[in-house]
N, CA, C and O atoms as a Tinker XYZ file with bonds, in Angstrom:
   468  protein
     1  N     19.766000  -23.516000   11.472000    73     2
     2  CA    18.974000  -23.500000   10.263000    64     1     3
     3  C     19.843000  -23.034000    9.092000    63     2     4     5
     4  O     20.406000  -21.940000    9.064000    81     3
     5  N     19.903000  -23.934000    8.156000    73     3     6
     6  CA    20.703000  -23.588000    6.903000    64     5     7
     7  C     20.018000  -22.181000    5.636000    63     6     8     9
     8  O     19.024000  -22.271000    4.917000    81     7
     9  N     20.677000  -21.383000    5.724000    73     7    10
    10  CA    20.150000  -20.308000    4.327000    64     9    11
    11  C     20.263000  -21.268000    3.135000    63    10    12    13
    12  O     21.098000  -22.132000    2.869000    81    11
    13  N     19.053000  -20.804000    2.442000    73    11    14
    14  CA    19.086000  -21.683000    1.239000    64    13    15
    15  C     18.974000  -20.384000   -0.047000    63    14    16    17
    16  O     18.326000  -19.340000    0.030000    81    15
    17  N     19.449000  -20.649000   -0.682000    73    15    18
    18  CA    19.629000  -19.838000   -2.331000    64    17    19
    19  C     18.171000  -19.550000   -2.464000    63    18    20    21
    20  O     17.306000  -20.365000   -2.142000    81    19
    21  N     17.896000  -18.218000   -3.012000    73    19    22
    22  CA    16.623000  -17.598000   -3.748000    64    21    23
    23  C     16.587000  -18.582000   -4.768000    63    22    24    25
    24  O     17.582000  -19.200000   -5.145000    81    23
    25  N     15.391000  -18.735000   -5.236000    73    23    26
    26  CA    15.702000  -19.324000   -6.668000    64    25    27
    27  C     14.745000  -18.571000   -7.509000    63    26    28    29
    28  O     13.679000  -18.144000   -7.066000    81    27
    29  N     15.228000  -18.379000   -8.997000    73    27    30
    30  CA    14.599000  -17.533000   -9.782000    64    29    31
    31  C     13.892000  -18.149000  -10.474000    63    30    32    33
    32  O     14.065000  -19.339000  -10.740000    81    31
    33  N     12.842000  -17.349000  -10.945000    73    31    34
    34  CA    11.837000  -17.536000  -11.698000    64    33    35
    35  C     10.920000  -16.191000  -12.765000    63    34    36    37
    36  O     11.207000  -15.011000  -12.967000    81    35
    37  N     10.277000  -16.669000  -13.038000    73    35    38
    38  CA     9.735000  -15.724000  -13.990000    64    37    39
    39  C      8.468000  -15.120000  -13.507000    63    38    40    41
    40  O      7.794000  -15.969000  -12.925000    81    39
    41  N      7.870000  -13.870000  -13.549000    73    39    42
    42  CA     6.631000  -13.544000  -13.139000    64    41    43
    43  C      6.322000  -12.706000  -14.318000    63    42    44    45
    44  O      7.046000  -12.303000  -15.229000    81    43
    45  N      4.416000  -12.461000  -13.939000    73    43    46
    46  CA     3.895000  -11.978000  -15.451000    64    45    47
    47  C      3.277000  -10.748000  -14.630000    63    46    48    49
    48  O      3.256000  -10.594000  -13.409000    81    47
    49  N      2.805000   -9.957000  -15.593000    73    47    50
    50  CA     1.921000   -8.886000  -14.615000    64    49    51
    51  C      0.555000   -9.208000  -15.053000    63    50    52    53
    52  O      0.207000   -9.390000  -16.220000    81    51
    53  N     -0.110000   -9.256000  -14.107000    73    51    54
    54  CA    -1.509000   -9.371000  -13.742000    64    53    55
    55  C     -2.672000   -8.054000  -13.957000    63    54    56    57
    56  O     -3.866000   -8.072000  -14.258000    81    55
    57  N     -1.551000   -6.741000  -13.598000    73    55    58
    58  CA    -2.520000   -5.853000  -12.914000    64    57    59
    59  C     -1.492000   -4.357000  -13.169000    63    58    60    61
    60  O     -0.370000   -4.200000  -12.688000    81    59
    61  N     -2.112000   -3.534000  -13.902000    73    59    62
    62  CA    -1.396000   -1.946000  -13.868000    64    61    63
    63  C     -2.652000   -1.205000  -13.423000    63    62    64    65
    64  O     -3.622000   -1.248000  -14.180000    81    63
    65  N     -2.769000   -0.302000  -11.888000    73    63    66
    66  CA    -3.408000    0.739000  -11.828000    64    65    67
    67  C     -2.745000    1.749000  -11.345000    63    66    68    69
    68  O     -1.906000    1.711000  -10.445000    81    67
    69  N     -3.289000    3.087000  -12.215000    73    67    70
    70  CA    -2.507000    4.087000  -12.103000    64    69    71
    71  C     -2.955000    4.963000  -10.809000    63    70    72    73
    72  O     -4.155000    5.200000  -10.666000    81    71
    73  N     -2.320000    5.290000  -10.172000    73    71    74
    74  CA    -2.570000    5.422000   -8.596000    64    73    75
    75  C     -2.272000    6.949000   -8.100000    63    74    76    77
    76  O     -2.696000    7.433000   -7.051000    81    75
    77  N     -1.436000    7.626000   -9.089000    73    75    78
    78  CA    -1.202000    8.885000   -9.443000    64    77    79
    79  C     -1.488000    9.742000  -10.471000    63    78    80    81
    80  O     -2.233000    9.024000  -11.138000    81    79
    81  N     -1.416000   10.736000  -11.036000    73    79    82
    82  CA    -1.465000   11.245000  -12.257000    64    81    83
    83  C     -1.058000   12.717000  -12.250000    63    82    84    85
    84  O     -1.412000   13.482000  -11.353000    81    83
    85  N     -0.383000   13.042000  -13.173000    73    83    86
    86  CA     0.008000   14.891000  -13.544000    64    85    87
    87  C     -1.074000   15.930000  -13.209000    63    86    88    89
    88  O     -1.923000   15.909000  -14.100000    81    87
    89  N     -1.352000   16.811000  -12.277000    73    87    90
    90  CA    -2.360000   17.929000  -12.420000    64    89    91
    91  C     -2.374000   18.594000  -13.541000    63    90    92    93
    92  O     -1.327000   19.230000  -13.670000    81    91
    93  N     -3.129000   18.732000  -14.441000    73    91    94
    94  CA    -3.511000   19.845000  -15.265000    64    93    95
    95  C     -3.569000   21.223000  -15.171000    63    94    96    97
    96  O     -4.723000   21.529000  -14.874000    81    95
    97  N     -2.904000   22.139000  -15.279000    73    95    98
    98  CA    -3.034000   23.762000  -14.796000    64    97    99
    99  C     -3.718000   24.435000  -15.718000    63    98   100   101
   100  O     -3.363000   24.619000  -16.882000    81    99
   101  N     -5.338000   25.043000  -14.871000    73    99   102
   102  CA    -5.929000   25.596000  -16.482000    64   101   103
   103  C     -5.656000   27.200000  -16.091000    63   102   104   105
   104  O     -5.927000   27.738000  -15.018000    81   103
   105  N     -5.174000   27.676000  -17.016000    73   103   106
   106  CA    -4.943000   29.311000  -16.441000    64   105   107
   107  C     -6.264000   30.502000  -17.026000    63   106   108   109
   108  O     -6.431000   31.667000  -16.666000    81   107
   109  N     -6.942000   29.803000  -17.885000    73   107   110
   110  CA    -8.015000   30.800000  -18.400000    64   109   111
   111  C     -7.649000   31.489000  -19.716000    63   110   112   113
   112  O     -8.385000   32.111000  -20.483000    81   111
   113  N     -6.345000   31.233000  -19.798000    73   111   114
   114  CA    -5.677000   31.909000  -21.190000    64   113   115
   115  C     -5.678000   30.695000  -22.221000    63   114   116   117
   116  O     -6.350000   29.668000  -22.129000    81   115
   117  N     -4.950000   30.974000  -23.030000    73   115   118
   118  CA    -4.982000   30.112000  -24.643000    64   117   119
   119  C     -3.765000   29.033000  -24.444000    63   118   120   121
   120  O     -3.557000   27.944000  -24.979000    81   119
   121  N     -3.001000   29.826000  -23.394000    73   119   122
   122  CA    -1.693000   28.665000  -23.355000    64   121   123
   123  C     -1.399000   27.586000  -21.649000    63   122   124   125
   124  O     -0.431000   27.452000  -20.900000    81   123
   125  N     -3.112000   26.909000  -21.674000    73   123   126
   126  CA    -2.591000   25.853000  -20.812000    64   125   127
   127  C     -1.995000   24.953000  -20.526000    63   126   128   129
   128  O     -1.976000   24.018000  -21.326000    81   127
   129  N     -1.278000   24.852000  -19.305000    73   127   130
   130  CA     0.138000   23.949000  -19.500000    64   129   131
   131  C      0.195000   22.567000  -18.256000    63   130   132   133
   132  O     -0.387000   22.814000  -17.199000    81   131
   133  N      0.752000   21.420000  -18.363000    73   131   134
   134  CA     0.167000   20.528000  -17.898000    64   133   135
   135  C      1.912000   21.086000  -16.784000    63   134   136   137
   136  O      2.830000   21.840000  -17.107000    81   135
   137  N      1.668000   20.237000  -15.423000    73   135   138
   138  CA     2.932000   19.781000  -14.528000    64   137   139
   139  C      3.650000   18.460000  -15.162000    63   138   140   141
   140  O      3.177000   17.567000  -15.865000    81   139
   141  N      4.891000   18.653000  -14.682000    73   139   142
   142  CA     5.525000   17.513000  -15.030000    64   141   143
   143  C      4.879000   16.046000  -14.468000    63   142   144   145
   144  O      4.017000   15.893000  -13.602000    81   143
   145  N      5.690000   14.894000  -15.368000    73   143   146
   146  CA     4.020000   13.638000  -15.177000    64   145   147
   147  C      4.745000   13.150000  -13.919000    63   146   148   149
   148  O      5.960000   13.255000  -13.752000    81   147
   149  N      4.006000   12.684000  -13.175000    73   147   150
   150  CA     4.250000   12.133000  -11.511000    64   149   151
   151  C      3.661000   10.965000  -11.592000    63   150   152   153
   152  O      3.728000   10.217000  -10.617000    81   151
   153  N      2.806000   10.474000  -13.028000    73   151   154
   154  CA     2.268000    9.337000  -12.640000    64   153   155
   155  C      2.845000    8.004000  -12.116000    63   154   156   157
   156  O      3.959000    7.612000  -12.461000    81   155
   157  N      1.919000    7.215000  -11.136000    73   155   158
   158  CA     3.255000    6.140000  -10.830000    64   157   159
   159  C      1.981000    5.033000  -10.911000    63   158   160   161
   160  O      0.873000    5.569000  -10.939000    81   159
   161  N      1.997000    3.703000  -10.949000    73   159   162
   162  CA     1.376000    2.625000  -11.386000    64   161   163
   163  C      1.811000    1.878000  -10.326000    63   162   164   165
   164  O      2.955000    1.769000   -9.884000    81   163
   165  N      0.097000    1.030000   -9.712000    73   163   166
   166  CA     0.714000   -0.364000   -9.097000    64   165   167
   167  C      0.267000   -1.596000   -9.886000    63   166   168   169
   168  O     -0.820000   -1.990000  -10.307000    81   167
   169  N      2.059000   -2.246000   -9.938000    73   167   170
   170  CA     1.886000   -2.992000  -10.667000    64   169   171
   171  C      1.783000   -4.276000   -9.934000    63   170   172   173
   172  O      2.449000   -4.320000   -8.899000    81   171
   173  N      1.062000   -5.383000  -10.256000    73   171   174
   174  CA     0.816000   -6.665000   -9.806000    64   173   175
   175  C      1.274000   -7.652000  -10.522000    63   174   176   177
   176  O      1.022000   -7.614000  -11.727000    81   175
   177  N      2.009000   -8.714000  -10.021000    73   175   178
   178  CA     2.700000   -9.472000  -10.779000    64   177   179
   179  C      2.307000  -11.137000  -10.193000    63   178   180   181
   180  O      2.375000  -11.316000   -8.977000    81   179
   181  N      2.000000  -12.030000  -10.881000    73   179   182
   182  CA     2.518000  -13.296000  -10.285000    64   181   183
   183  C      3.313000  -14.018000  -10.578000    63   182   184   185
   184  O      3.850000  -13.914000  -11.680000    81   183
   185  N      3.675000  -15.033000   -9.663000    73   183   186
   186  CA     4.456000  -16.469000  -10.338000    64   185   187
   187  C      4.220000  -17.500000   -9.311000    63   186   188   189
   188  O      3.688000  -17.417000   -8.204000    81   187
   189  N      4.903000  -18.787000  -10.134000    73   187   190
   190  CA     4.345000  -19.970000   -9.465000    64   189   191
   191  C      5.449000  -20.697000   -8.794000    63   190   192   193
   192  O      6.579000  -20.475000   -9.230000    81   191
   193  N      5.335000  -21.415000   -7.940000    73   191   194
   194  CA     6.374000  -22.280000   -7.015000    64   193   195
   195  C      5.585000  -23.255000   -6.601000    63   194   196   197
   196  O      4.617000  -23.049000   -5.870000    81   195
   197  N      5.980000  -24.572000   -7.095000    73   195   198
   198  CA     5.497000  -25.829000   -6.802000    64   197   199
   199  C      3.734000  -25.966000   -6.897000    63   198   200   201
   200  O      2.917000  -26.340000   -6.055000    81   199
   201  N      3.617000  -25.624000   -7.902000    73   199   202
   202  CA     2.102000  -26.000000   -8.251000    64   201   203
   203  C      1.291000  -24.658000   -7.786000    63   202   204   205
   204  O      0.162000  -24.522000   -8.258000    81   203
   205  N      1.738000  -23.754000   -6.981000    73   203   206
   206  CA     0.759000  -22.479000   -6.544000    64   205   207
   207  C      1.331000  -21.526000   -6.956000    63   206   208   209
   208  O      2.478000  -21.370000   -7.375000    81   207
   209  N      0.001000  -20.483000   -6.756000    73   207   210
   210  CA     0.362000  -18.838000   -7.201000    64   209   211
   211  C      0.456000  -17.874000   -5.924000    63   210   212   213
   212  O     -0.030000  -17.946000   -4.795000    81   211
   213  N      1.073000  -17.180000   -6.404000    73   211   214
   214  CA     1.979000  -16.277000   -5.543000    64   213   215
   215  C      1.974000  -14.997000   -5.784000    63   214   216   217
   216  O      2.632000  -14.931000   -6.822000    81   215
   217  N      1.591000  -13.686000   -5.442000    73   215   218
   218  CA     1.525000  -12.150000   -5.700000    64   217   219
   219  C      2.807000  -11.282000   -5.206000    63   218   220   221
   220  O      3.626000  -11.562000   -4.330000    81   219
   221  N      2.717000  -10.079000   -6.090000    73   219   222
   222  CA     3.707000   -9.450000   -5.668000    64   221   223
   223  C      3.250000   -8.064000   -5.936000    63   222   224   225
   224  O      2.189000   -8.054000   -6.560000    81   223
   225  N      3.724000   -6.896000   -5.656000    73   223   226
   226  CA     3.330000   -5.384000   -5.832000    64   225   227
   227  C      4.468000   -4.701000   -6.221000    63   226   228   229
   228  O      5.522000   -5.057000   -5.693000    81   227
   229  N      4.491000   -3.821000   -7.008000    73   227   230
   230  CA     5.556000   -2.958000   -7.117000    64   229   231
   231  C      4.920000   -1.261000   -7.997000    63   230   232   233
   232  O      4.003000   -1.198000   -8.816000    81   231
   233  N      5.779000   -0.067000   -7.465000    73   231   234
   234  CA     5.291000    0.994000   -8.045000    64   233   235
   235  C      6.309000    1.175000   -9.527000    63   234   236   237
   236  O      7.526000    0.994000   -9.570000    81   235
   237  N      5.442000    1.567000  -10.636000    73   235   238
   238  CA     6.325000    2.129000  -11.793000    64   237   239
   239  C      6.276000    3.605000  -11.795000    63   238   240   241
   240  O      5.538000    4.256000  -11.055000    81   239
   241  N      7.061000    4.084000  -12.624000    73   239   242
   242  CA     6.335000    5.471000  -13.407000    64   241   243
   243  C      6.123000    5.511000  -14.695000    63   242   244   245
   244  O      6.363000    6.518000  -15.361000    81   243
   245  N      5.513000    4.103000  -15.326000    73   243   246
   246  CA     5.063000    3.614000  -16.227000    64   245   247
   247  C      4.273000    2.735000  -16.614000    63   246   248   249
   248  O      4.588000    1.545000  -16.607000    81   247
   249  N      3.079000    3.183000  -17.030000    73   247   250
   250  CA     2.186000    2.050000  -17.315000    64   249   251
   251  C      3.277000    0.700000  -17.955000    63   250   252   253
   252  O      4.343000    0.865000  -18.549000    81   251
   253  N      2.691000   -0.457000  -17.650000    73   251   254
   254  CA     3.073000   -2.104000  -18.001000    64   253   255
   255  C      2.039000   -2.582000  -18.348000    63   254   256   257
   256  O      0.956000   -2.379000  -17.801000    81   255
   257  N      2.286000   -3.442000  -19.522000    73   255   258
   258  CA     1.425000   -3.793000  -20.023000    64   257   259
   259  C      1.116000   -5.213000  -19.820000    63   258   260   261
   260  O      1.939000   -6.114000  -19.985000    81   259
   261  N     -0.228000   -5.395000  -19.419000    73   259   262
   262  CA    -0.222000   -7.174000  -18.728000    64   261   263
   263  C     -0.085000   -8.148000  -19.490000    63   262   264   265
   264  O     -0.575000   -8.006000  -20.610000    81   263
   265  N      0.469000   -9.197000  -19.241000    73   263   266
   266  CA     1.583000  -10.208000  -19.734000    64   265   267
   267  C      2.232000   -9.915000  -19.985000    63   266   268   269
   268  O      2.486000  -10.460000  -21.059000    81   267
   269  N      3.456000   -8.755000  -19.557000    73   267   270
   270  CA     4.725000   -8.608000  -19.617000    64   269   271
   271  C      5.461000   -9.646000  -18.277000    63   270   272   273
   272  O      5.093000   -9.713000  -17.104000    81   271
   273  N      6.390000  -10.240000  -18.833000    73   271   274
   274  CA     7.292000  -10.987000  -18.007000    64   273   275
   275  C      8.571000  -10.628000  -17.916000    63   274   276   277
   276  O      9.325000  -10.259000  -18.816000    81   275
   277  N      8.810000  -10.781000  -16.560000    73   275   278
   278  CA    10.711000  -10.131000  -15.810000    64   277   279
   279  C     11.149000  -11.463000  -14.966000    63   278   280   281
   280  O     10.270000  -12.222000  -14.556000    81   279
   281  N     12.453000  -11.711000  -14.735000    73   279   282
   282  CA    12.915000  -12.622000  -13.925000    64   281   283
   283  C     12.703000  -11.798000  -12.321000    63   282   284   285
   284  O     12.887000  -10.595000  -12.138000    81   283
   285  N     12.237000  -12.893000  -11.176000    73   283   286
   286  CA    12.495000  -12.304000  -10.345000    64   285   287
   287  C     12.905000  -13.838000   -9.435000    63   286   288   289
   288  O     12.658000  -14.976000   -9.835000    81   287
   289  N     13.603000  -13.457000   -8.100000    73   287   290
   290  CA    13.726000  -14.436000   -7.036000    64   289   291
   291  C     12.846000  -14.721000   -6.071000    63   290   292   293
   292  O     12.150000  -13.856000   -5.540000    81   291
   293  N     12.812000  -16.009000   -5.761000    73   291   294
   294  CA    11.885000  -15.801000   -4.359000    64   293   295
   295  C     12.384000  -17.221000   -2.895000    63   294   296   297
   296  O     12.641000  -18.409000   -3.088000    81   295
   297  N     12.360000  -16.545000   -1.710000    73   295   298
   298  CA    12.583000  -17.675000   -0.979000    64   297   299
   299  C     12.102000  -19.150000   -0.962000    63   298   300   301
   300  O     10.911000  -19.453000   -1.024000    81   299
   301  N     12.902000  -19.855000   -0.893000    73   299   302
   302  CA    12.390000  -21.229000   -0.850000    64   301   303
   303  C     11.819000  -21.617000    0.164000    63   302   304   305
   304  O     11.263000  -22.713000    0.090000    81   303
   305  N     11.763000  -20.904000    1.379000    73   303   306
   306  CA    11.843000  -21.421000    2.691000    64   305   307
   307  C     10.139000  -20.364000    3.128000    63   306   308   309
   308  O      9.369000  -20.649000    4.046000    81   307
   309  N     10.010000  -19.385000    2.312000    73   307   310
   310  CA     8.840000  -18.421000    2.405000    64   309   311
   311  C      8.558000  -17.825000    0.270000    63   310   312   313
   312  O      9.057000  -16.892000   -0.359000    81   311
   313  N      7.719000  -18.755000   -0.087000    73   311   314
   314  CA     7.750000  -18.816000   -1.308000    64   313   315
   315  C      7.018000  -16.997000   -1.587000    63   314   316   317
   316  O      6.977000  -16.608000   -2.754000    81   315
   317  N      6.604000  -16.234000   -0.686000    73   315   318
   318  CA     5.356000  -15.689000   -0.774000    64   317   319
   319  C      6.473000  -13.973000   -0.675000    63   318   320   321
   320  O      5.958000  -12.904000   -1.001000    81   319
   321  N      7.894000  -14.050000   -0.207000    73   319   322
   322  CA     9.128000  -13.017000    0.058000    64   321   323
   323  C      9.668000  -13.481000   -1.830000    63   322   324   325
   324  O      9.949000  -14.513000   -2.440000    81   323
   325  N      9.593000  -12.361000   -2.061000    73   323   326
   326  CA    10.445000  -12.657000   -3.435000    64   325   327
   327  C     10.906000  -10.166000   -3.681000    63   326   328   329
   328  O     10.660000   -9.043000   -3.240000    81   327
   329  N     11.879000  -11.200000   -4.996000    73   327   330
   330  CA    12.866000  -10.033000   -4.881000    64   329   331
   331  C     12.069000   -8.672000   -6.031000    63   330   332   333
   332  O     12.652000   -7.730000   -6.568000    81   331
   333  N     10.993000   -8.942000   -6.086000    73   331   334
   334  CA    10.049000   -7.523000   -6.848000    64   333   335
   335  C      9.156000   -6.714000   -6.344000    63   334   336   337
   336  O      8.972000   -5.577000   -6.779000    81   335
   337  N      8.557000   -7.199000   -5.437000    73   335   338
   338  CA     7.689000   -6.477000   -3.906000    64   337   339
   339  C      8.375000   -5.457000   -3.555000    63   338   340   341
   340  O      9.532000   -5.725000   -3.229000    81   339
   341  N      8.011000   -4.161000   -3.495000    73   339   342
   342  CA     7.844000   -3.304000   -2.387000    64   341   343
   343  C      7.635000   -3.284000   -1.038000    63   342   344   345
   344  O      6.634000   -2.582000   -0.894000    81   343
   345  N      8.009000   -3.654000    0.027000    73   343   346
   346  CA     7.791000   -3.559000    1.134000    64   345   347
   347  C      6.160000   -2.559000    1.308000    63   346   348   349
   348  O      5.052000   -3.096000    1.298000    81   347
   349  N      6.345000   -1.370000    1.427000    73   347   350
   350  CA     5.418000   -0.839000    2.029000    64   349   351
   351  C      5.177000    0.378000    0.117000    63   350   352   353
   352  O      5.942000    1.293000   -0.187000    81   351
   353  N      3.996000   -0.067000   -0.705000    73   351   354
   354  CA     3.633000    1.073000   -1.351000    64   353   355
   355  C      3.108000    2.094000   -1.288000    63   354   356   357
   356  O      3.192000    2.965000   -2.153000    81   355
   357  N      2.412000    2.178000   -0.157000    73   355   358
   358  CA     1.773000    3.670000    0.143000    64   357   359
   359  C      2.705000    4.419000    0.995000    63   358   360   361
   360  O      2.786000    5.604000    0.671000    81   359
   361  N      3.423000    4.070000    1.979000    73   359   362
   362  CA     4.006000    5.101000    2.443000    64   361   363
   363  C      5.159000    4.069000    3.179000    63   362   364   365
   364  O      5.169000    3.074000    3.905000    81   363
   365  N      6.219000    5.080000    2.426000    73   363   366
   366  CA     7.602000    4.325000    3.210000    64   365   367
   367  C      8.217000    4.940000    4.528000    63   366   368   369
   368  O      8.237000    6.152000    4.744000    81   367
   369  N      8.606000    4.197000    5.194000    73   367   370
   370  CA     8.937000    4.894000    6.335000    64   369   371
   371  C     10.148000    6.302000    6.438000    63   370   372   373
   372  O     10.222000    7.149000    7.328000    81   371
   373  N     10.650000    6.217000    5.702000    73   371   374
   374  CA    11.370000    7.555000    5.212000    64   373   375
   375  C     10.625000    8.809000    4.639000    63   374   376   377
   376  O     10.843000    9.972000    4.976000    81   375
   377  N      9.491000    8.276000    3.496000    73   375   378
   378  CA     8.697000    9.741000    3.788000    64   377   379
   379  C      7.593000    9.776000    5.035000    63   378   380   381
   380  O      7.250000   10.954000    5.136000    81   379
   381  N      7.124000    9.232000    5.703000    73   379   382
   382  CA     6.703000    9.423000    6.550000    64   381   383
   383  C      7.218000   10.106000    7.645000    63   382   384   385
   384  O      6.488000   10.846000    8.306000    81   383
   385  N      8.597000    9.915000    7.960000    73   383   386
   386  CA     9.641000   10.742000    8.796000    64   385   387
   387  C     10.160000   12.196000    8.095000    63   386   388   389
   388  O     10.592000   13.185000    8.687000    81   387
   389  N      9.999000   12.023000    6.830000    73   387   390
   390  CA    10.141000   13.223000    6.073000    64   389   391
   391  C      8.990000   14.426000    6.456000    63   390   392   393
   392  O      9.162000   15.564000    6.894000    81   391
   393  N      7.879000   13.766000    6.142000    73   391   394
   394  CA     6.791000   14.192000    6.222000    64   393   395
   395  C      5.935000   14.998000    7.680000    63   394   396   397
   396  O      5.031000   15.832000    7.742000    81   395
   397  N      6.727000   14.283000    8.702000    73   395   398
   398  CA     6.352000   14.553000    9.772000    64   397   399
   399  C      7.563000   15.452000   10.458000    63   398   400   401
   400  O      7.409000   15.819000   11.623000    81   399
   401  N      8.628000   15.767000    9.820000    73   399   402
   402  CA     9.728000   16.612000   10.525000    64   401   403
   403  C      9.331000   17.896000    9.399000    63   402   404   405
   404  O      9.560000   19.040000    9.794000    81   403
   405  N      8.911000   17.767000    8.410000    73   403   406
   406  CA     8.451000   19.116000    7.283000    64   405   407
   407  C      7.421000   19.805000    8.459000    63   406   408   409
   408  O      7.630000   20.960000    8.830000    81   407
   409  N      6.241000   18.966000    9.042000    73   407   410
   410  CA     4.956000   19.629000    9.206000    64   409   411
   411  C      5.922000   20.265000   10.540000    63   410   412   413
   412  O      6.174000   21.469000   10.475000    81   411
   413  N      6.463000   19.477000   11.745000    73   411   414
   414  CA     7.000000   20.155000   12.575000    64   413   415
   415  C      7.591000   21.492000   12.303000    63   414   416   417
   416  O      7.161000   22.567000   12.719000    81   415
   417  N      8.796000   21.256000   11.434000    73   415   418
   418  CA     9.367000   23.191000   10.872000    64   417   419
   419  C      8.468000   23.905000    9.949000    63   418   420   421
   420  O      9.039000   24.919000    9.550000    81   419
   421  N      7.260000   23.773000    9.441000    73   419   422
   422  CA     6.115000   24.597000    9.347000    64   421   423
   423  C      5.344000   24.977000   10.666000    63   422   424   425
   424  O      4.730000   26.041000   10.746000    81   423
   425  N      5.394000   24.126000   11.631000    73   423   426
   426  CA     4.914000   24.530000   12.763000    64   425   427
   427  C      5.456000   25.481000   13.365000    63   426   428   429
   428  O      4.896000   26.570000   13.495000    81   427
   429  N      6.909000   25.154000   13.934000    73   427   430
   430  CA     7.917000   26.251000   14.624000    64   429   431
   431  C      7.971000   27.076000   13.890000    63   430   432   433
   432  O      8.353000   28.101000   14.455000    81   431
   433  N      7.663000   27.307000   12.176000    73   431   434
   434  CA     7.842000   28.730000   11.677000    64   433   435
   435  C      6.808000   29.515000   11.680000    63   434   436   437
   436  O      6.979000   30.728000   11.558000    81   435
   437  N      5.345000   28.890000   11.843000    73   435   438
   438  CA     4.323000   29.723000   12.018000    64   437   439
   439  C      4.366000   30.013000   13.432000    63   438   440   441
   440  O      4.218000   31.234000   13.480000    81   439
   441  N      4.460000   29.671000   14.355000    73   439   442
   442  CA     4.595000   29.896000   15.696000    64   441   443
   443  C      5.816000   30.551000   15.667000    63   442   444   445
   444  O      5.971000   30.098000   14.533000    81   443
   445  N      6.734000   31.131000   15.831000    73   443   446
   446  CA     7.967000   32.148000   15.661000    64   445   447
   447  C      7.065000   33.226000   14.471000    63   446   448   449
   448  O      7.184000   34.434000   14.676000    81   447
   449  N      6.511000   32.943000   13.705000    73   447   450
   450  CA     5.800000   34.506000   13.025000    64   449   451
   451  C      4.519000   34.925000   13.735000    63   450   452   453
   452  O      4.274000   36.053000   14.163000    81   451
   453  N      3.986000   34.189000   13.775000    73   451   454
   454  CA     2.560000   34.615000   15.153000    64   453   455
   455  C      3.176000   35.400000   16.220000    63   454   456   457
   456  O      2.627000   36.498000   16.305000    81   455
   457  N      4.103000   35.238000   17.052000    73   455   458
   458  CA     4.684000   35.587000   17.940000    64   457   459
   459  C      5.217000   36.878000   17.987000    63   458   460   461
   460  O      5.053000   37.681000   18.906000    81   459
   461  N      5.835000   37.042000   17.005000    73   459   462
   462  CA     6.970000   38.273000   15.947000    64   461   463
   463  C      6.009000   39.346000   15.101000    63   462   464   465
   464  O      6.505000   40.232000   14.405000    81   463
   465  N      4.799000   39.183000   15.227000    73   463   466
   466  CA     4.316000   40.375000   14.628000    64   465   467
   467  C      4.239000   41.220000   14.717000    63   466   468
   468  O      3.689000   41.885000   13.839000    81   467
């Protein structure tokens, strides 16, 4: 089977929802102060290949404003794989392994202080 060249094209965004946002810290005093912004946006994009439409996802940390257009690539051979998608937006397999070796050494450290009292 021969590899065939991405070929590029243009996509628009469809879709910004903001999926995160900064906590607010209210302290009860006069000088409340916000956390730094964490917001992150999923953005939705389409484009077309041979007469059809085609979706894509990606996270910002910036609202986009819809009908903004970017070049992106996409397989010829799987029109639906293109080069602006995120694989996995909710959880990548790296924080998930992150995530699950953190809770473990919170575990072994509460269990070594339970023990040690």
């Amino acid at each position: 089977m021969e590899d065939h060249p991405w070929i590029e094209t243009t996509a628009t965004v469809a879709a910004c929802e903001l999926i995160k946002h900064a906590p607010r810290i209210r302290t009860g005093r006069i000088a409340n102060f916000e956390m730094p912004d964490f917001s992150r946006y999923a953005i939705t994009f389409t484009y077309h290949t041979h007469g059809q439409e085609h979706s894509g996802q990606y996270i910002a940390h910036a609202d986009v404003p819809l009908g903004h257009t970017f070049a992106i690539t996409y397989n010829p051979e799987n029109p639906e794989e293109n080069s602006g998608s995120e694989d996995d937006l909710t959880f990548h397999p790296f924080r998930r392994r992150l995530i699950v070796s953190a809770a473990i050494v919170l575990i072994l450290l509460a269990s070594h202080w339970f023990r040690h009292r």
